[in-house]
N, C-alpha and C positions, 0 to 999 in steps of 0.2 A: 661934561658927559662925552664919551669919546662917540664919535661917528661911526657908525657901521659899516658907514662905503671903505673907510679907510682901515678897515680887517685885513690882516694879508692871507686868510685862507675863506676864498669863496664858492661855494657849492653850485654851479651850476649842473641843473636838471634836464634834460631834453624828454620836451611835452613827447610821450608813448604815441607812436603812428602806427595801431597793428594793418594788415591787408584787407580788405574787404572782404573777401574771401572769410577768413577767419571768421571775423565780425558775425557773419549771418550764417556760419554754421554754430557758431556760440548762441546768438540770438534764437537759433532752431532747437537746440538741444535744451537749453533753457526754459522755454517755451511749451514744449511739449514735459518734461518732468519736472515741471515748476507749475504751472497753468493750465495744463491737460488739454494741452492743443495737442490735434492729429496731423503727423507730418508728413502727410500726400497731401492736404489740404493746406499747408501753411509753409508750404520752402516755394510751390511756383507763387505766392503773392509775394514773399519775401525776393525772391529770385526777380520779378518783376517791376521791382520799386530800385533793382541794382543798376549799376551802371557795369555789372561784369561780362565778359566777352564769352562763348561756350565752352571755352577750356577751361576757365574760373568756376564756370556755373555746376561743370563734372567734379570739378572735385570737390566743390560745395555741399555736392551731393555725398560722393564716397565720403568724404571726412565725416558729413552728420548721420546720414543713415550708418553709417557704419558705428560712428561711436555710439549709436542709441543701442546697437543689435548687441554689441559685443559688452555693451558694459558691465554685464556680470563677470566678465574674464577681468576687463579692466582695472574695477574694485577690488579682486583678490591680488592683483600688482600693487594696485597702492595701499591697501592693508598692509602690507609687508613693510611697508617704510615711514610710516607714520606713526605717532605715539600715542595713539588713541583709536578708539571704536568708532569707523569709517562715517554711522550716522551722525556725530558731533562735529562733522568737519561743515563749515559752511557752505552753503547750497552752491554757490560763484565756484568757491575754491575745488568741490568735487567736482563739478560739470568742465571745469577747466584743467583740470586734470585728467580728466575722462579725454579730454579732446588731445592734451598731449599726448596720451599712452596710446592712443589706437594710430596716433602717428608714427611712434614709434616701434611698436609693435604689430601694425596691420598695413600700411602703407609702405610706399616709395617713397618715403621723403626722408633726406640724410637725418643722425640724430640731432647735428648742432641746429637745421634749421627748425627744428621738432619742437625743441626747447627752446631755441632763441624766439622765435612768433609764439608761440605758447605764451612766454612769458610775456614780450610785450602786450600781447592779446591781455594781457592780464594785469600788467599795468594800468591799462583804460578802460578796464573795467569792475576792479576789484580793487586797485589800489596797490602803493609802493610795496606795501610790508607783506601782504598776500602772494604778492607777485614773487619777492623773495624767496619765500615758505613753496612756492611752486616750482620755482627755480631749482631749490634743493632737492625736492620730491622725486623732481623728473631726472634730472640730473644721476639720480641711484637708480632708477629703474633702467637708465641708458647704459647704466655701466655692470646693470648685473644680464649676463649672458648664460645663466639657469635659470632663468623668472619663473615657469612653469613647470621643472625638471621632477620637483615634487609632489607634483598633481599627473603629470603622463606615468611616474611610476609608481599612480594606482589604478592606473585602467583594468590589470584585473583583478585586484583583491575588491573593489570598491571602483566599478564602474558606473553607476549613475551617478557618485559625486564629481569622479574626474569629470566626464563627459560634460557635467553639466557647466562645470569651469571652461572648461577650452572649447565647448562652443556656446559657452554663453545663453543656456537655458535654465527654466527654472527644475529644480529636480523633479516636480511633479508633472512636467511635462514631458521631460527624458523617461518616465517612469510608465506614463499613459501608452509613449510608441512602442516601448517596451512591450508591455501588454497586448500588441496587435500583432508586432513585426516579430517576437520572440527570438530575437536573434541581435547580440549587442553591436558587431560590424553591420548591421542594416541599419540598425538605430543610428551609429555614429554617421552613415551615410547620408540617413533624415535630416539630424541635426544641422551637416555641415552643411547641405541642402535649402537649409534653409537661412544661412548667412552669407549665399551667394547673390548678388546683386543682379537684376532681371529686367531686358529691356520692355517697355510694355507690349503688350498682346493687343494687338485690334482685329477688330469686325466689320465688314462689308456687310451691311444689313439688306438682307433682298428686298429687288425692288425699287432699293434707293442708292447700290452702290453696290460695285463689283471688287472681287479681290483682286482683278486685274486693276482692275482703276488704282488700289492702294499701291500694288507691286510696279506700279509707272513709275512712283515716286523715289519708292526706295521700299528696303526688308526683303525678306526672306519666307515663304509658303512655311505655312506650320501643319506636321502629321497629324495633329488632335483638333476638332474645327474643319470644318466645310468653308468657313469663307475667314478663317482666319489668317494673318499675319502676323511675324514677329518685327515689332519698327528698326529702325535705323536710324531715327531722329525724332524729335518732340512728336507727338499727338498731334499736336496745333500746326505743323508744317505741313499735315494734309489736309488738303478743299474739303473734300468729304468729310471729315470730320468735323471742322471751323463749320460748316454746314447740317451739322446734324444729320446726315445721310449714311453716317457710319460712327463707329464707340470702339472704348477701349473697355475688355474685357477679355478677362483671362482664360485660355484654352480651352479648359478642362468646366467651366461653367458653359462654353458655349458645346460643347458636347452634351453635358449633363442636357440641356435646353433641348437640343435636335435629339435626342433618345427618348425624352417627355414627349415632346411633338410627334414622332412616326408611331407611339401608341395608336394614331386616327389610321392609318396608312390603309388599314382593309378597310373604312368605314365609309363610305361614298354615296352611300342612299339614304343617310340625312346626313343634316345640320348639327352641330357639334357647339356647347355652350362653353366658355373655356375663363376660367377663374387663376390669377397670379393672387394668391392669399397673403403672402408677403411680399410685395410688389417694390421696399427701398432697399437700396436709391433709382433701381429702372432697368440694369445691364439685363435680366433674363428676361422683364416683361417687355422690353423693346425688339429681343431676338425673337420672341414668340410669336409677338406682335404682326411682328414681320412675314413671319414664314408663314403664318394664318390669311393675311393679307394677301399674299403671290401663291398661296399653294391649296388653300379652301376658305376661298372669299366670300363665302353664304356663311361660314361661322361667325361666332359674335365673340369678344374675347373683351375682359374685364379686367382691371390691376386695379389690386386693394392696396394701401398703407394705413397703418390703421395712426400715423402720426402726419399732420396735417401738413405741414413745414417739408416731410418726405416724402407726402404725395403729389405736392406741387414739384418737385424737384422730379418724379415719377413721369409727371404730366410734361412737363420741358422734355423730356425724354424721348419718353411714347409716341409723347407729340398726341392724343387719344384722348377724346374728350372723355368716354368711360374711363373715368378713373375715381375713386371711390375712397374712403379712408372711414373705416367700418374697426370696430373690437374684431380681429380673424377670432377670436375664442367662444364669441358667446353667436352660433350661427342664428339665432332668430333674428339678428338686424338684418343680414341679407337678405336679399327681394325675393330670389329664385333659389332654383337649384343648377347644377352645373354636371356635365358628361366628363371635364375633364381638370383637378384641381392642384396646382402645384403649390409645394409648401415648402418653399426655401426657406427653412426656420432661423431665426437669431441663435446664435452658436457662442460657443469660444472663439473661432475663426483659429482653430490651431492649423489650419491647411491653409491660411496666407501669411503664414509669419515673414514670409521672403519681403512681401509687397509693403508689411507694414513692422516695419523696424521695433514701434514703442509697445507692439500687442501682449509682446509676451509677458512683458513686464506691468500688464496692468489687470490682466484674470489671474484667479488662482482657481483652489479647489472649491471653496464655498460657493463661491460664484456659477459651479456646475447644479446645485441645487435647484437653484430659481430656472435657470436655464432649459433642465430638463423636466420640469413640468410644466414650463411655457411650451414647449416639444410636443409634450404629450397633447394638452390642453388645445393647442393648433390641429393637431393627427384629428383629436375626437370631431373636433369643430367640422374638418373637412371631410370629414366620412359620413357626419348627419348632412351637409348639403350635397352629397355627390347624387346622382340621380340612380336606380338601380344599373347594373349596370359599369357605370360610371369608376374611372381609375384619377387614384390621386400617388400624386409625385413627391416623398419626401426625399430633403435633399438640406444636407448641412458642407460647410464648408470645415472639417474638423472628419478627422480620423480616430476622434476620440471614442472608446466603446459605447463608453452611458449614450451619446449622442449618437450612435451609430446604431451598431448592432444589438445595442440594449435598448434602445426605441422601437427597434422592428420588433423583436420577441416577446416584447411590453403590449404594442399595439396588437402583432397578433393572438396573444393573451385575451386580449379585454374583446378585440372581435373575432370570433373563430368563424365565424361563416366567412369573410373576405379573403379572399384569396392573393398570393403574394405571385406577380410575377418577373418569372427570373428572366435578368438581361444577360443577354448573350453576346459573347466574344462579337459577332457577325456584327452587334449592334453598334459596335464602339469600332473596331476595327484595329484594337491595341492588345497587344497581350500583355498580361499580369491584370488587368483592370477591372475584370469579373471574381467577385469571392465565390466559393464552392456554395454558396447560398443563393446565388443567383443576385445580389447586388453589385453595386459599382462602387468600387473605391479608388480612387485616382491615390498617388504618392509623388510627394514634387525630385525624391531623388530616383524615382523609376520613370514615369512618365513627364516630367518638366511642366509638368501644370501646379496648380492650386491643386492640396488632395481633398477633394470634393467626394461627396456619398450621395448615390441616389438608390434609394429604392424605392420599388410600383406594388401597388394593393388594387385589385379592383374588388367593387362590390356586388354581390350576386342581383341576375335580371329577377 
């Protein structure tokens, strides 16, 4: 039997070392369209179990948030070179390809090292022969220098299909802005708007923490927000924060919150009972909270969640031992009645697509159905406990019509004695951010916030 040491042709393998880096942006992107983890919640545990240094951990970020936002562009690059219908590819091999293309086509990173880590990445995780078939894949998308030529030359015969390729939306979403902004250069400014990377937004909660204290640290004073900042560095690198004396929350919610709150402003000769009807995960009923606290301390002020798991997370928050986790729909479980009631409804969340990379990809249109009778069904709830008198605050983070302005003319439909009032320019202090209707509608490529929507009803004495 002949010996096999003594072959004169011997294959040595060298065991795959991808970067760490890669690693756990693979792991994240995996994870979230594989598992349906949410990736604000699962890259700082990932990131913290790392041994990476903050230049590693940045681009941990850009590589996965970005291959998550972009990957409807990505998938129409690699259609183009594969021999079959994109969903038969295996779930490793797409997500691994996702991550080369957005290197190649979204980043600074040369092509050879694009596809050279790509592949190894892919090696230790998928296997010789996948790794291969990846190699190949990327390899033609590196070398073709038209990749998109013929999707930009239909922006106009067929611009909600281009659009929704090159910035990576769903068309029923490119279609919805459409509908509001009626203008396709605004649209494609939305869009693009919303695949620009955003450092977080914090709050100086009065009381317990100045936006001076934050600005000692580090950032920049933000136009939208009385006590807000744009960071400069992690959340967790400031005391107040690590201390619960301050949060991260986005501009244009903490506006929406101080324009709900100054509805009291002429009211000084009573007590004022004050209701957060959707009260998770805590960012609005913590600033209310606040300002109730330092500015009309004889008020009483309540956060509901009506999910128990998000009302304790409410309660960490608030920090308030009123906190409640009630049906908001069916209002006979509540105790009382209430002077002043906000109703930050469950949405589509199409006004924080920037913040959360995998959203867009996980609503569609049917999903608006349940959505907007949970809407409604909240509106009614909160108008039978408001006390005569008494104004409630609806307020979506989505620019979407059904949720927006097809909610208000629905509600005031079914109640016509309640009276709709309009906020004023004066109120916000931004221009474009008042509709001719007297609501608020924030836009993240006009005002740099969350586009957020609040409209005020009150109900007659």
């Amino acid at each position: 039997m002949r010996n096999l040491s003594d072959s004169p042709i011997k294959r040595i393998y060298k065991k795959p070392n991808p970067g760490e880096a890669r690693r756990i942006a693979f792991a994240l992107v995996t994870q979230v369209n594989r598992e349906g983890a949410y990736a604000n919640l699962r890259l700082p545990q990932l990131l913290s179990d790392s041994t990476l240094d903050q230049r590693d951990r940045s681009f941990v970020t850009e590589l996965a948030y970005g291959t998550l936002r972009m990957q409807g562009k990505h998938d129409y690059a690699i259609s183009k070179f594969i021999d079959r219908d994109i969903s038969q590819l295996d779930s490793s091999v797409l997500d691994l390809l996702r991550l080369g293309v957005h290197q190649l086509t979204e980043m600074r990173v040369s092509d050879h090292a694009a596809v050279s880590e790509t592949v190894e990445l892919a090696r230790a995780v998928a296997g010789e022969s996948k790794a291969t078939y990846i190699n190949a894949i990327l390899r033609k998308v590196s070398s073709d220098s038209t990749l998109f030529d013929d999707v930009r030359s239909k922006i106009e015969s067929n611009p909600k299909y281009a659009l929704s390729i090159l910035y990576s939306h769903p068309e029923w979403i490119v279609s919805a802005f459409f509908d509001l902004l009626k203008n396709w250069g605004s649209v494609e400014k939305a869009l693009a708007a919303n695949n620009e990377p955003v450092a977080p937004n914090l709050i100086a909660w009065p009381g317990k923490s100045t936006r001076e204290e934050l600005l000692s640290l580090g950032g920049s004073a933000l136009k939208i927000g009385r006590s807000s900042i744009l960071a400069d560095r992690m959340p967790t690198e400031y005391p107040a924060i690590r201390e619960r004396r301050a949060g991260v929350q986005d501009c244009g919610s903490q506006l929406l919150t101080e324009i709900f709150f100054e509805t009291a402003k002429e009211i000084n000769s009573r007590n004022l009972d004050w209701l957060d009807l959707c009260a998770g995960p805590g960012g609005k009923a913590a600033y209310l909270q606040a300002l109730i606290s330092t500015e009309r301390s004889s008020d009483t002020f309540t956060a509901n969640e009506p999910s128990e798991h998000r009302a304790k997370l409410v309660q960490s928050v608030v920090n308030l031992e009123n906190v409640i986790s009630l049906d908001g729909r069916n209002a006979s479980e509540f105790p009382g009645k209430y002077d002043r009631i906000l109703v930050d409804a469950p949405c589509s969340g199409l006004g924080a697509l920037r913040r959360r990379p995998e959203a867009r990809w996980r609503k569609n249109l049917s999903d608006l159905k349940g959505l907007i009778e949970l809407q409604r069904d909240l509106l009614d709830s909160a108008y039978t406990l408001l006390k005569p008198g008494g104004i409630v605050g609806y307020a979506t983070c989505s620019p979407h019509l059904l949720e927006t302005k097809g909610q208000v003319l629905d509600f005031a439909h079914r109640h016509k004695e309640a009276t709709q009032i309009s906020i004023s320019i004066a109120d916000t202090g931004i221009e474009g951010a008042i509709n001719s209707d007297g609501n608020m509608q924030l836009w993240t490529h006009v005002q740099k916030s969350d586009s957020m929507f609040l409209a005020l009803f009150q109900k007659p004495e």
